[in-house]
LUMVO-384656 format. One record per residue (C-alpha): residue number from 1; x, y, z; residue in one letter. Coordinates in steps of 0.2 Angstrom, whole numbers, plus 2048, in hexadecimal, padded with zeros to 3 digits. Each point is the difference from the previous one (the first is absolute). Last residue first. Layout:
# LUMVO-384656
+-----+-----+-----+-----+------+
!  nr !  c1 !  c2 !  c3 ! rest !
+-----+-----+-----+-----+------+
! NUM !   X !   Y !   Z !    a !
...
+-----+-----+-----+-----+------+
# end
This chain:
# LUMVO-384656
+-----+-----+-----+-----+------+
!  nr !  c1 !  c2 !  c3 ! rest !
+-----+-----+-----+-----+------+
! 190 ! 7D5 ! 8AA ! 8E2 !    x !
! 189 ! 80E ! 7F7 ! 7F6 !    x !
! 188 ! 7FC ! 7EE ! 803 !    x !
! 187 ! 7F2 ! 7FD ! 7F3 !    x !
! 186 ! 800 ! 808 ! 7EE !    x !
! 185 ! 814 ! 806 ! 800 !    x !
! 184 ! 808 ! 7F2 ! 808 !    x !
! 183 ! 7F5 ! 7F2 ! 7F8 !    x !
! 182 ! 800 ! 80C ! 7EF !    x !
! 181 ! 811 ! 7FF ! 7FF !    x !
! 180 ! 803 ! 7EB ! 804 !    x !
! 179 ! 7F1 ! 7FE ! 7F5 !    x !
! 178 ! 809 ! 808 ! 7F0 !    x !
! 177 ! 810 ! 7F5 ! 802 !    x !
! 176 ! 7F2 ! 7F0 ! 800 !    x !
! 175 ! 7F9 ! 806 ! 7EF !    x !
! 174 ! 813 ! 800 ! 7FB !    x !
! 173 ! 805 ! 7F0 ! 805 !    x !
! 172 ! 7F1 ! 7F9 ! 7F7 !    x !
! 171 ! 806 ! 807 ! 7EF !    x !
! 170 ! 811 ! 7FA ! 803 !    x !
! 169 ! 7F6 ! 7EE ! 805 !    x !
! 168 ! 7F7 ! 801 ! 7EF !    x !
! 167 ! 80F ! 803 ! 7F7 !    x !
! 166 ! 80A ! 7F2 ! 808 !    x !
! 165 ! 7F2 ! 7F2 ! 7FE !    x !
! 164 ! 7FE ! 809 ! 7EF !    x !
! 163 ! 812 ! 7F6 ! 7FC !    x !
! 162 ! 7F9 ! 7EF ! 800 !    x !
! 161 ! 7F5 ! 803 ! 7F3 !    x !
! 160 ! 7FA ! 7ED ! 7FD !    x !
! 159 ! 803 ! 7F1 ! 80B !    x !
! 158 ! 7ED ! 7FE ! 803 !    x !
! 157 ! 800 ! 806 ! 80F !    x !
! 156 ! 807 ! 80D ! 7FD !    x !
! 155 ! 7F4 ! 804 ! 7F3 !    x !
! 154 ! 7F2 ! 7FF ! 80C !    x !
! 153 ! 808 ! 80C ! 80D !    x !
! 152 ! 806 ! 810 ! 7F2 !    x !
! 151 ! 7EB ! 801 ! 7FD !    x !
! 150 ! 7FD ! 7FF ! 812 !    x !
! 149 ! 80D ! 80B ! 804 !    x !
! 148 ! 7F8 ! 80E ! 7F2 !    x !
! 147 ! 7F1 ! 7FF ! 80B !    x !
! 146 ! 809 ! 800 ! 811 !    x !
! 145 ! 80A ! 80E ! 7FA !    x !
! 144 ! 7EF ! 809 ! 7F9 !    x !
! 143 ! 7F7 ! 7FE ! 812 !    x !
! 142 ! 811 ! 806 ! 80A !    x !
! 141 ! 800 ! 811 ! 7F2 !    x !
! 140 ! 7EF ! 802 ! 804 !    x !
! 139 ! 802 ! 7FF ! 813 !    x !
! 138 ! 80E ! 80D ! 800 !    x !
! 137 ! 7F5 ! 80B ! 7F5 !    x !
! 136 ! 7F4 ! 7FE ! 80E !    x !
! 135 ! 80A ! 805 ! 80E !    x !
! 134 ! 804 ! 80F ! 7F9 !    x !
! 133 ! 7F0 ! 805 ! 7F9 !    x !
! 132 ! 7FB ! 7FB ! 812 !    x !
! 131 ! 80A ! 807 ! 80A !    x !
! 130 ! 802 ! 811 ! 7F6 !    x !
! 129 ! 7ED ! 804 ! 801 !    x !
! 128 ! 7FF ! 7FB ! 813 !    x !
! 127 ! 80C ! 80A ! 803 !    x !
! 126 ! 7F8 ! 80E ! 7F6 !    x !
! 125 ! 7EE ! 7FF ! 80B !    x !
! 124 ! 7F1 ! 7F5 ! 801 !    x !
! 123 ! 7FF ! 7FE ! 7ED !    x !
! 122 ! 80A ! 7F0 ! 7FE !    x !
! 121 ! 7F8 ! 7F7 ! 80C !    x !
! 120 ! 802 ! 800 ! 814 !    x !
! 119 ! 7EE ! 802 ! 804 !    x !
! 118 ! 802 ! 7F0 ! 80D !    x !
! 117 ! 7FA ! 7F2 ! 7F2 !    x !
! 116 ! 80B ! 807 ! 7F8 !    x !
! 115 ! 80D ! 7FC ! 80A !    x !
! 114 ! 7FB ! 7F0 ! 805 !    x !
! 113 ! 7FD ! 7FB ! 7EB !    x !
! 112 ! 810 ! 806 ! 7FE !    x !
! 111 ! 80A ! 7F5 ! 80B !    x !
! 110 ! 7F5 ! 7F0 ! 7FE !    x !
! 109 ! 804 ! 805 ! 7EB !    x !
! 108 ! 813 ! 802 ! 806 !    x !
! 107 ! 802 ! 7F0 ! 807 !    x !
! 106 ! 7F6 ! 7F8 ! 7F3 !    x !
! 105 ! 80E ! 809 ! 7F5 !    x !
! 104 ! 810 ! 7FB ! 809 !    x !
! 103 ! 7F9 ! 7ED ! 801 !    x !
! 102 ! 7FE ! 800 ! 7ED !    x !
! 101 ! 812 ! 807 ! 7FE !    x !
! 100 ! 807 ! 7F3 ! 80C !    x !
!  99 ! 7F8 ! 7F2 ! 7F7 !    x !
!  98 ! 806 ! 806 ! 7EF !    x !
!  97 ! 812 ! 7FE ! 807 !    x !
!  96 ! 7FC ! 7EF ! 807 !    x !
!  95 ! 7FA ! 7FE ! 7F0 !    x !
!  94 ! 80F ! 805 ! 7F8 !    x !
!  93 ! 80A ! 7F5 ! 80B !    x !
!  92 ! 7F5 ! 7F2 ! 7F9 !    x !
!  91 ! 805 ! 806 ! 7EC !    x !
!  90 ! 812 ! 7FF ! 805 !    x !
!  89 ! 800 ! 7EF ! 806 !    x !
!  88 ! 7F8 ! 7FA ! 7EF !    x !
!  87 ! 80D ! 80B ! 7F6 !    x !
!  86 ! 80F ! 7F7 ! 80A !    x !
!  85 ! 80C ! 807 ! 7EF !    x !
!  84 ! 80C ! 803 ! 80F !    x !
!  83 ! 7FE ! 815 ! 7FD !    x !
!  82 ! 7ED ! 7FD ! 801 !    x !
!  81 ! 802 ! 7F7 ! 814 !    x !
!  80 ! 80A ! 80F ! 804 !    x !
!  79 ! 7F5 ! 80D ! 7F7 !    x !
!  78 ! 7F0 ! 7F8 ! 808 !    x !
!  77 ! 80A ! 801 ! 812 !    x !
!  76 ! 800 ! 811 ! 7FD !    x !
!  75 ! 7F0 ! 802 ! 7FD !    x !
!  74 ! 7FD ! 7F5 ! 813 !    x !
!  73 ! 80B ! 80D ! 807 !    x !
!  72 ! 7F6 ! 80E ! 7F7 !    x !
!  71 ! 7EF ! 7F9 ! 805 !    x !
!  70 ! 807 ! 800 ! 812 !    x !
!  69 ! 805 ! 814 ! 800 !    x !
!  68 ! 7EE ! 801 ! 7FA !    x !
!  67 ! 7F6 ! 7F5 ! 80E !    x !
!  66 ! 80B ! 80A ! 80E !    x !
!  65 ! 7FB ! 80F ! 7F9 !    x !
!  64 ! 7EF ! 7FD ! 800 !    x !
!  63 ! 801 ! 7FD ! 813 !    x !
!  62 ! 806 ! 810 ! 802 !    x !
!  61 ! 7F5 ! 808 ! 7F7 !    x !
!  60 ! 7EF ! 7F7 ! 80B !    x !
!  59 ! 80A ! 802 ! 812 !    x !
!  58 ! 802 ! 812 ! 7F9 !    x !
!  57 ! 7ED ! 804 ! 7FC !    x !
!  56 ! 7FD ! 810 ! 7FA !    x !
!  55 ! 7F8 ! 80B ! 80D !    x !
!  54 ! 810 ! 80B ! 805 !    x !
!  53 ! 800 ! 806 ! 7ED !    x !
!  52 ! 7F1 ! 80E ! 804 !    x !
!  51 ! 807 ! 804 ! 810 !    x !
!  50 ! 812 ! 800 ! 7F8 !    x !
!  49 ! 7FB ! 80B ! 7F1 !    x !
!  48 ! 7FD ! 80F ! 80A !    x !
!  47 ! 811 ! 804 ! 7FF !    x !
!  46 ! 7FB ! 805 ! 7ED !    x !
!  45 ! 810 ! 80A ! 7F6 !    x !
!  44 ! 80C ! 7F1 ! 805 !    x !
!  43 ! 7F3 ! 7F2 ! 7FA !    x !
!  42 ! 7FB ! 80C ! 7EE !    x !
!  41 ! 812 ! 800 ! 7FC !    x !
!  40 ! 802 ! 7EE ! 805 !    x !
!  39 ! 7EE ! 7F9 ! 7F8 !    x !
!  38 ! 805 ! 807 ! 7F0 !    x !
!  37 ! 814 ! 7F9 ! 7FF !    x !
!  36 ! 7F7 ! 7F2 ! 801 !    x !
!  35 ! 7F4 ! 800 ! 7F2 !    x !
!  34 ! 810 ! 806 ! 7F5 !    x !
!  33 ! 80B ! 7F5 ! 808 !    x !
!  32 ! 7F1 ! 7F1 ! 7FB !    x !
!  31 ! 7FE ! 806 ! 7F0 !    x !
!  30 ! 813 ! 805 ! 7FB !    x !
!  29 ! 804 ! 7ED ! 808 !    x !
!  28 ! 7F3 ! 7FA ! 7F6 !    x !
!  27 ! 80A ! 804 ! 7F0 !    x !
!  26 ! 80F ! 7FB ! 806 !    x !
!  25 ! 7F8 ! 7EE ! 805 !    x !
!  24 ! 7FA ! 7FF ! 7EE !    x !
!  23 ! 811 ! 803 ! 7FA !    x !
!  22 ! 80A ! 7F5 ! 80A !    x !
!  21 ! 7F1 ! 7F1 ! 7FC !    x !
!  20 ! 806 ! 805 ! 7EB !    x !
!  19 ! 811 ! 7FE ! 805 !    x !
!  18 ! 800 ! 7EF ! 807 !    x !
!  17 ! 7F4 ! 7F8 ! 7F2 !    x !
!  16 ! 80C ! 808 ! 7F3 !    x !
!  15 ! 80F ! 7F6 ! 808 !    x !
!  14 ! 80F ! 80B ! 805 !    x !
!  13 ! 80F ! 802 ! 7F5 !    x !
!  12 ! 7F9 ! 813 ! 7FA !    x !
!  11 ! 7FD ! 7F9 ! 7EE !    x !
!  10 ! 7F5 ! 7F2 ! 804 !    x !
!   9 ! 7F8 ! 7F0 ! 7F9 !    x !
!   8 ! 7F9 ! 7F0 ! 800 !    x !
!   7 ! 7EE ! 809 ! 809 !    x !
!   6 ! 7FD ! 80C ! 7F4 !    x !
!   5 ! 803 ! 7F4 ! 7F1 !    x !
!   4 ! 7F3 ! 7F5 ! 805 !    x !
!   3 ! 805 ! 7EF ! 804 !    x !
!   2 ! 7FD ! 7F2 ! 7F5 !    x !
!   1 ! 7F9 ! 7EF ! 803 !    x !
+-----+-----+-----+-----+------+
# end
């Protein structure tokens, strides 16, 4: 079966997969910076933020970041497993990873749904605006790496497109970089 060109080849020296996941995470970093390079000018102009950010949950965030940094050991035990041409075993440790992300968002939907169940919603003042565009970008970006995992996963374990194991984990990595700002930033500074 033949390979298509983009993936066979490269004039930098680094694989065309690899590159192309490097831009895509440059480009979310300008998004994400951009969101929260926001929420710290508005943060440091509004002290009255910490009532308003003293009633997210940080047993709840915390927790969350636990599952996350998890998800990326068992991601990196994917590449591991993908590097020794163990596709089978690579594709579990995606689950496991897929797992973590699934357990991160039902985590944050018994979040939410508390919040607003308490008149913390989007509308109920600017912190709350930030936290959950923020938080919510974040969440998409976990749903569309466990999508795209999935998709990586069953090739693996079929032997086939080894190297996305690495490519989806770089992405992973990334998504789990984010969380460790916005943990900081959404929850513990009050």
């Amino acid at each position: 079966m033949m390979r298509p060109i983009a993936t066979t080849r490269s004039a930098t020296g680094i694989p065309t997969g690899r590159l192309a996941v490097w831009w895509v995470i440059a480009s979310e970093i300008v998004i994400f910076g951009g969101l929260l390079g926001g929420y710290l000018l508005h943060r440091f102009g509004h002290p009255e933020w910490a009532t308003a950010a003293a009633h997210t949950n940080t047993m709840a965030g915390g927790f969350n970041t636990f599952v996350l940094l998890t998800s990326s050991l068992s991601a990196v035990l994917a590449h591991a497993a993908a590097e020794k041409g163990e596709g089978p075993k690579a594709a579990k440790y995606l689950g496991l990873t897929m797992l973590g992300g699934l357990v991160f968002l039902i985590v944050k939907s018994f979040e939410w749904t508390y919040e607003i169940s308490h008149g913390y919603t989007i509308t109920a003042n600017t912190f709350w605006s930030f936290y959950y565009t923020a938080a919510g970008l974040h969440g998409f970006h976990v749903i569309a790496g466990m999508v795209i995992m999935g998709f990586v996963a069953a090739d693996a374990m079929k032997n086939r497109e080894l190297q996305r194991v690495e490519l989806i984990g770089i992405y992973w990595h990334f998504v789990d970089l984010v969380w460790i700002f916005l943990f900081p930033l959404l929850y513990i500074a009050k």
